[in-house]
C-alpha positions as a printed Julia matrix, in Angstrom:
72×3 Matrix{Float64}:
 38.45  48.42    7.96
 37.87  47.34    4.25
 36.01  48.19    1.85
 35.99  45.07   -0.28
 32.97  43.04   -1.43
 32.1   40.82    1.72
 28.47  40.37    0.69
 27.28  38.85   -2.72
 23.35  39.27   -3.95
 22.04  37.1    -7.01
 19.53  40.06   -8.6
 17.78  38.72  -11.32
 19.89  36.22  -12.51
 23.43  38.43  -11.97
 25.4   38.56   -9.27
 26.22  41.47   -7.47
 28.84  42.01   -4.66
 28.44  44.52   -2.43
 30.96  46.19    0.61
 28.2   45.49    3.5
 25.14  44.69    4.31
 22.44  46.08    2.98
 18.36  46.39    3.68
 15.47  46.61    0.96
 15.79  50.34    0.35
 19.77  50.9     0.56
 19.99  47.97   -2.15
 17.51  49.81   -4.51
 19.2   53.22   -3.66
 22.66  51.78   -4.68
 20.64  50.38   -8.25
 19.0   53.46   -8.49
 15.82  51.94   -8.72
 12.61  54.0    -7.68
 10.96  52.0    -4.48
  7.95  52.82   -5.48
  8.05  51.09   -8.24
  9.2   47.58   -7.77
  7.69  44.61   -6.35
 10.6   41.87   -4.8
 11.09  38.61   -4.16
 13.61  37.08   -1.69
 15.26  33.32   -1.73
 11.52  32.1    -3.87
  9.18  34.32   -1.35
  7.3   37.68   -2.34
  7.76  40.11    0.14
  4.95  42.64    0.38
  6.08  46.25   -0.26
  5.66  48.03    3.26
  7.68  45.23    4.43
 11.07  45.61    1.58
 12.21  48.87    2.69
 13.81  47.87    6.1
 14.34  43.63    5.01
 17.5   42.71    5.81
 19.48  41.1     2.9
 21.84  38.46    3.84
 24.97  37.43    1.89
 23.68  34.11   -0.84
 20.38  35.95   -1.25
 18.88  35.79   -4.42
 16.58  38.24   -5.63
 13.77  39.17   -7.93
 12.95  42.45   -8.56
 10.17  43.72  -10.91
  9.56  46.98  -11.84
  6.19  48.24  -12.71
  6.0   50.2   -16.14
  3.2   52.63  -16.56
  1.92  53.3   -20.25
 -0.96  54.28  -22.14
């Protein structure tokens, strides 16, 4: 078995390769982006938050992810 890039993500606007596939929360985990905090979209589609964690991302995807920035 390999561990070589077999999967490539578009995340906003840069490409990403990854060594297998991956689901809403693993992909954040590996960015180490908070869950909480961002909102997604998939291939031009918003996918509502409960519903991120356990999407499966397929190899060509391309992604938008937002994070939300609290101030005051």
């Amino acid at each position: 078995m390999t561990n070589e890039p077999n999967m490539q993500l578009t995340i906003n606007g840069r490409v990403h390769k990854f060594a297998g596939s991956l689901t809403g929360d693993q992909l954040l985990s590996e960015l180490g982006i908070n869950p909480a905090l961002v909102v997604a979209e998939i291939n031009g589609e918003v996918v509502p938050r409960d519903e991120f964690p356990t999407q499966q991302l397929t190899d060509g995807d391309i992604l938008e992810l937002v994070t939300i920035v609290g101030g005051g």
